[in-house]
C-alpha positions in Angstrom: -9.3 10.4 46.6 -8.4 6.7 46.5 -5.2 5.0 46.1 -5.8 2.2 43.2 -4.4 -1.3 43.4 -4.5 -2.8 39.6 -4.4 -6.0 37.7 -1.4 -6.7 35.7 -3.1 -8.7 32.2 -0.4 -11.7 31.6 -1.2 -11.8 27.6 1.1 -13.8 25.2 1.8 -11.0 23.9 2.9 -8.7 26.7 6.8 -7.7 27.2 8.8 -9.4 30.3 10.2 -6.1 31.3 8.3 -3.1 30.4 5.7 -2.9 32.8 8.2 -4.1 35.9 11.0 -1.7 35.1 8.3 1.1 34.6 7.0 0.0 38.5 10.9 0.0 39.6 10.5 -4.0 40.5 11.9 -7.4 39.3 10.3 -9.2 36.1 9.1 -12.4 36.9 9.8 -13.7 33.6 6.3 -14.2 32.4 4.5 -11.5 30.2 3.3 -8.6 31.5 1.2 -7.2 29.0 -1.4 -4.6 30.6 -2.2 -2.9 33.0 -5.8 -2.2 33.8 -7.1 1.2 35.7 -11.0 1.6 36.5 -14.2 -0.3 36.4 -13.9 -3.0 34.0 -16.2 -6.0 35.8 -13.5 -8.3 33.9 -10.3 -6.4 36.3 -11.3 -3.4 38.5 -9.2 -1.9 40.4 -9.4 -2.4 44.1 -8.9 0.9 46.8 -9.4 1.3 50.3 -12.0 3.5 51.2 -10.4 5.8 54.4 -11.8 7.3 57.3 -8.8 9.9 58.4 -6.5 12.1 56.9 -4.7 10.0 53.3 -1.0 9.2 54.3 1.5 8.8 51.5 1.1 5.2 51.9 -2.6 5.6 50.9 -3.9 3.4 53.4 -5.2 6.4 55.9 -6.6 5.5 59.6 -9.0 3.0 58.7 -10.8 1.2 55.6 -11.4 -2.0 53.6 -10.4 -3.0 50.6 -13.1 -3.2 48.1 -13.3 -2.8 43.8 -13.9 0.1 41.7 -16.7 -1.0 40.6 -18.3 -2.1 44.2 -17.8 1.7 45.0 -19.6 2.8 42.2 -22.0 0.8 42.1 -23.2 1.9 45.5 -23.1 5.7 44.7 -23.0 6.7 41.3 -23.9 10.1 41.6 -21.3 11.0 44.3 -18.6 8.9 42.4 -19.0 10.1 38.8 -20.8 13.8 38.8 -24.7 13.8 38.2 -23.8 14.9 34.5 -21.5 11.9 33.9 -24.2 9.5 35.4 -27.0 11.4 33.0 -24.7 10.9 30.0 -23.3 7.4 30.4 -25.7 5.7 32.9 -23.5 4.5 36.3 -20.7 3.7 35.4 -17.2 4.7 34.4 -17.2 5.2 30.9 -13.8 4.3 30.2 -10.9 2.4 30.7 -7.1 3.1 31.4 -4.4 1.0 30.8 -0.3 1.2 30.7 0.3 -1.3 27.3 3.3 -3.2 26.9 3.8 -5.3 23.8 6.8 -7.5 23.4 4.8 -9.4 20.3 2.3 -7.9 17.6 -1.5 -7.7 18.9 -4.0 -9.3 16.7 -5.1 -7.4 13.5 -8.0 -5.6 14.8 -10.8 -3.3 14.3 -13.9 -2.0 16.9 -17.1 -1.2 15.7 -19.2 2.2 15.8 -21.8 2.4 18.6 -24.6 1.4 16.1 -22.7 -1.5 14.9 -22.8 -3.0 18.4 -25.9 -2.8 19.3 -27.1 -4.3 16.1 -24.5 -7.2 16.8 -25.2 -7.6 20.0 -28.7 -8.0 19.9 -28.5 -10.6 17.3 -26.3 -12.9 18.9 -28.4 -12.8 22.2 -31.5 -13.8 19.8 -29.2 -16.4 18.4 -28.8 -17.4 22.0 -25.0 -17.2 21.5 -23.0 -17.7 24.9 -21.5 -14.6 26.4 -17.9 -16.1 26.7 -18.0 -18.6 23.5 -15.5 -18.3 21.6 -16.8 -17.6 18.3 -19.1 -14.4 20.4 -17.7 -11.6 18.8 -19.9 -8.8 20.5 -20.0 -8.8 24.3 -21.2 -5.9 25.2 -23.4 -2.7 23.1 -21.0 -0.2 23.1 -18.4 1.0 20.8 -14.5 1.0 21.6 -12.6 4.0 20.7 -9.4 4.1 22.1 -5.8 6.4 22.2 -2.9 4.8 22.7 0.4 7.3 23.8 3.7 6.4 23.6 6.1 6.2 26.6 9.1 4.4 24.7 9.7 4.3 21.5 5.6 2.3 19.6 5.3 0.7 16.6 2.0 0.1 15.1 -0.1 -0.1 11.8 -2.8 2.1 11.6 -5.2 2.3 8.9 -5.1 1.6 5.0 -2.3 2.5 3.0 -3.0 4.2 -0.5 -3.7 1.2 -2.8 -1.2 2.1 -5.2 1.5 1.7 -2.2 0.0 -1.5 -0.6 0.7 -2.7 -4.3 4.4 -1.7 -4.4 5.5 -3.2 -1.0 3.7 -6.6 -1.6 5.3 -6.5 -5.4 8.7 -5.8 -4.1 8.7 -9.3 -2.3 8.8 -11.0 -5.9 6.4 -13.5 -4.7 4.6 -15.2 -7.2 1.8 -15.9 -5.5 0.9 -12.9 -4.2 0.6 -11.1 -7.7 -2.9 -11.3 -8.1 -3.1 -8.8 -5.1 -0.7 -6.7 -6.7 -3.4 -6.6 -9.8 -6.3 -5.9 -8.0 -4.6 -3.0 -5.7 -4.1 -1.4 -9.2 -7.0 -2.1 -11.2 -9.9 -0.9 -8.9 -10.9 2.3 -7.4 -9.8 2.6 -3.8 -12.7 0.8 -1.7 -13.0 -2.0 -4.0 -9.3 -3.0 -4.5 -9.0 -2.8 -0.6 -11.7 -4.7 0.2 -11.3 -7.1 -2.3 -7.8 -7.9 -1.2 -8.7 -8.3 2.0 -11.2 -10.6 1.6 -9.0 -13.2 -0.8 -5.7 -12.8 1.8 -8.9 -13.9 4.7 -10.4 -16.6 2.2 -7.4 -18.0 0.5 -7.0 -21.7 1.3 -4.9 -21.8 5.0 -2.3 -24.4 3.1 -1.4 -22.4 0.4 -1.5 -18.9 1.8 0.9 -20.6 4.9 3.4 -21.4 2.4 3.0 -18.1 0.7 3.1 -16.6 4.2 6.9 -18.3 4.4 8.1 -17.2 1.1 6.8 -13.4 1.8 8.5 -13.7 5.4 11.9 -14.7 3.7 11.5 -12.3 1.3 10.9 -9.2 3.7 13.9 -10.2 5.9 16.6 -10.3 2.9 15.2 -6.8 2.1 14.8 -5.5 5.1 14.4 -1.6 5.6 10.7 -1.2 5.2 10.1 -4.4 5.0 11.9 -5.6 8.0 8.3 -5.0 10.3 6.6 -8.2 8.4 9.8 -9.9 8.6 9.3 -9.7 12.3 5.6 -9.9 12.6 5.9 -13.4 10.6 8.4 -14.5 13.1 5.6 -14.5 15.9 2.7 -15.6 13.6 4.5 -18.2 10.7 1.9 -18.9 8.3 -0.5 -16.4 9.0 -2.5 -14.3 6.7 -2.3 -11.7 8.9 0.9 -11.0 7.7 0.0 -10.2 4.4 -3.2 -8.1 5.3 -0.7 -6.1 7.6 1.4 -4.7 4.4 -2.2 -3.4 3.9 -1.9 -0.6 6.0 0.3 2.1 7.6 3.7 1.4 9.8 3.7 4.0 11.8 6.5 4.4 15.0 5.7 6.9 17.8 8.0 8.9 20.0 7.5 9.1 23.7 4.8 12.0 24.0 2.9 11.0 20.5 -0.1 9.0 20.2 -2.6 7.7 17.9 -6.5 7.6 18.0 -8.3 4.5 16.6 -11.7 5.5 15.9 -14.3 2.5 14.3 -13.7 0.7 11.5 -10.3 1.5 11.4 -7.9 -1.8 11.0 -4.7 -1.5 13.5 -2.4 -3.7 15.4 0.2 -2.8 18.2 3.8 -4.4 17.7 6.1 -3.4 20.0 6.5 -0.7 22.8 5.2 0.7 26.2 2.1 3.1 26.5 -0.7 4.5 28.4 -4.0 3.7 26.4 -7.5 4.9 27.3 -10.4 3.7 25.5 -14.5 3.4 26.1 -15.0 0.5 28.3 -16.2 -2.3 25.8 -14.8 -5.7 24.9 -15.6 -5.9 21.1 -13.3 -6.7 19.0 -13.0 -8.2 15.2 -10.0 -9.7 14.5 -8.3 -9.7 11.0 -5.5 -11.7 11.6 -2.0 -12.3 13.9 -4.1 -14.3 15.9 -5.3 -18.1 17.0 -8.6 -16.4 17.6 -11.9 -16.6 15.9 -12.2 -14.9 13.1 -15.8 -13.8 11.8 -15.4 -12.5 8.4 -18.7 -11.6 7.0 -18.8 -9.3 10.5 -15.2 -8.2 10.0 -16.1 -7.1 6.4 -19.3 -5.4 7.2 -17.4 -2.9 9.9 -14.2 -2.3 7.9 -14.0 0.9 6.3 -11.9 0.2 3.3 -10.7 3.9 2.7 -7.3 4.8 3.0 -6.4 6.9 5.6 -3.3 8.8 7.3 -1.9 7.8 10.9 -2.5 11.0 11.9 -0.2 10.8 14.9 -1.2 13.4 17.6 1.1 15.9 19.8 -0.7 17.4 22.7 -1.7 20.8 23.1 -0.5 23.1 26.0 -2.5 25.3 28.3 -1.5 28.2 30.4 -2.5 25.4 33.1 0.8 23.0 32.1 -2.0 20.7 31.3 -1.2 19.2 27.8 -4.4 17.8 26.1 -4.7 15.1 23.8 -7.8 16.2 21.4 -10.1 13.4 19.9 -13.9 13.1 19.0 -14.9 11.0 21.6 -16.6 11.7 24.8 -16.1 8.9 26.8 -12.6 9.8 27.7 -10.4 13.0 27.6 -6.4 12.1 28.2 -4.2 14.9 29.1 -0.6 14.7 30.4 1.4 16.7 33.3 4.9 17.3 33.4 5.4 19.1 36.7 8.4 20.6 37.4 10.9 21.3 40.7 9.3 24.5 42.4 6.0 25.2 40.5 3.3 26.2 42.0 0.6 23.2 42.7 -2.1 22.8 39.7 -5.6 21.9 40.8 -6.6 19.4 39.0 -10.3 19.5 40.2 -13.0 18.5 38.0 -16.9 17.8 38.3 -16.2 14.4 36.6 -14.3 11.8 37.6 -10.9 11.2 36.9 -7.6 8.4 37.3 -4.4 10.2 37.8 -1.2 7.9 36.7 2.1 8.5 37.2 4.8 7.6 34.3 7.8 9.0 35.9 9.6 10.7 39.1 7.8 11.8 42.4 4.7 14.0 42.1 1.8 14.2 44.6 -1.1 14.1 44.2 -3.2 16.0 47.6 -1.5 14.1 50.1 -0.5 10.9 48.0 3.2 10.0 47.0 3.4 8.7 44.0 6.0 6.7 42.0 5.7 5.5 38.2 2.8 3.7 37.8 0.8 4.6 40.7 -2.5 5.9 40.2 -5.2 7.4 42.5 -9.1 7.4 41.8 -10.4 11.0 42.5 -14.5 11.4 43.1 -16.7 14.3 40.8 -16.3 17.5 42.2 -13.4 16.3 44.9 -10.5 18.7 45.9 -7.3 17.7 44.1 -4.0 19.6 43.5 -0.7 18.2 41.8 2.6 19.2 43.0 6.2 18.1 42.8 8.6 16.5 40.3 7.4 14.3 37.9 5.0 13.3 35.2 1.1 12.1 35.4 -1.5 11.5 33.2 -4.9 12.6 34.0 -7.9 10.6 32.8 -11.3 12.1 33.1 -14.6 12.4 30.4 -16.5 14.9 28.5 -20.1 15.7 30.6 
């Protein structure tokens, strides 16, 4: 078991104070927006591999600082299980992050599996660069992800019902935007949503600024339900991202909820601190809320333009204490911990690998102290048990 040292993602977007009160340390003033735990080659986390007994202090008798992916890479068998290797090739198959969002993400939406290696493959026949700007797939994989709420979240998540897309864009009394108020109610479901999406994304960027402004004024005279586009406009003015956001479901989690975002699905974070998992891929489509290229014949071709509920998720308790987050992926499997003052230690071990993170008090974790957002790297198959006070989340796949 390995002690993880992680990069902290300075985003635009991040909160100032989220992730440094969570660690118990000053903010710097600069955002902090994730926090990355694994083997992304963008970010991985470093550990130091010992030769003696762990010490609370994780650095042990001896050992050299070296990445997550380094470690791997050099054994991926002993690292990951021989089913996890056989399964999803060397590598960790996902990614785990603490999310802290003082500003709305970009509109977004990840593709299925098939979707990306389609993609992919085209734009390395169109000899596109890996980091242009205008690359939209970077890697062949797809990006389902879970994102679970520490503080109060706020999202959007999926479409709304056409019928009540219509009635918060008509409540605005914008002229302008009463064509989409037509179409939402004069089509079947898939073709009114995608229709609407497509004019908000091809409107002329003049006029659909200044529509943009009269929608924002609108929303924060109303406020109430409308008060989230109010707010979203504030940190993108004259976007049309604002408008394809009343498209789909506001949804605010409690600490202990989540949300899955499977492909296809349109979503943006707004506001809140979380731990997300998600496969370990870097495409993304954006819709909107963003400076970013936006491709959208792609977007239009991976959207599914069905409306959909939030379905926020609760976890489900074991005899173990070990709360489970269910979803339909197998790339990742996030379950939470809350140990409490004089239980017996749980062992936690596992022929697959796994990250453990702490979220709150002092748990151990074999001979590791741990603090809020601390996390420790644990092999396939190696001995692990969890004891103490606190909270952790325990990262791990499906083999």
């Amino acid at each position: 078991m390995d002690r993880l040292s992680n990069t902290v993602r300075p985003y635009a977007w991040g909160s100032t104070t989220a992730i440094p009160e969570l660690l118990g340390i000053a903010p710097t003033g600069e955002p902090q927006a994730e926090m990355w735990m694994g083997a992304h080659p963008g970010a991985p986390s470093l550990l130091t591999r010992t030769t003696g007994t762990a010490t609370s202090t994780g650095t042990g008798e001896a050992g050299s600082q070296q990445p997550l992916t380094d470690v791997i890479a050099a054994d991926p068998e002993r690292e990951l299980g021989r089913a996890t290797v056989e399964k999803f090739g060397p590598r960790l198959p996902f990614l785990l992050k603490l999310l802290a969002a003082g500003a709305p993400l970009s509109l977004q939406v990840h593709p299925d599996r098939a979707q990306a290696e389609r993609g992919y493959e085209d734009e390395e026949r169109r000899s596109v660069p890996i980091d242009a700007p205008h690359r939209t797939y970077k890697d062949t994989n797809h990006k389902p992800e879970l994102i679970c709420a520490l503080t109060p979240f706020a999202g959007l998540c999926g479409f709304r019902p056409p019928t009540e897309a219509a009635e918060v864009i008509a409540a605005l009394g914008v002229d302008a935007l009463k064509p989409y108020v037509d179409l939402l109610g004069a089509h079947p479901e898939e073709a009114a949503l995608r229709e609407v999406l497509t004019a908000i994304l091809g409107a002329d960027p003049a006029e659909m600024a200044e529509t943009v402004h009269l929608a924002a004024a609108a929303a924060e005279r109303l406020g109430g339900a409308h008060a989230p586009y109010a707010r979203i406009a504030h940190h993108f003015p004259g976007d049309p991202g604002v408008i394809a956001a009343m498209l789909l479901n506001y949804v605010e989690l409690q600490p202990g909820e989540a949300l899955f975002l499977g492909a296809g699905v349109p979503h943006a974070y707004l506001d809140g601190l979380g731990v997300e998992i998600m496969a370990n891929s870097d495409n993304v489509l954006r819709c909107g809320l963003t400076p970013k290229h936006i491709d959208i014949p792609e977007l239009l071709r991976i959207v599914r333009f069905e409306a959909t509920e939030p379905g926020v998720l609760r976890p489900e308790a074991s005899p173990s204490g070990e709360e489970l987050y269910e979803t339909p992926v197998d790339e990742f499997r996030l379950s939470r911990f809350d140990l409490s003052p004089g239980a017996a230690p749980v062992d936690l071990t596992r022929d697959t690998p796994q990250i453990l993170l702490c979220t709150g008090g002092a748990p151990k974790a074999g001979e590791f102290g741990l603090t809020p957002g601390a996390s420790v790297f644990v092999p396939s198959g190696e001995k692990v048990e969890v004891s103490g006070t606190g909270t952790l989340f325990r990262a791990t796949v499906v083999a």
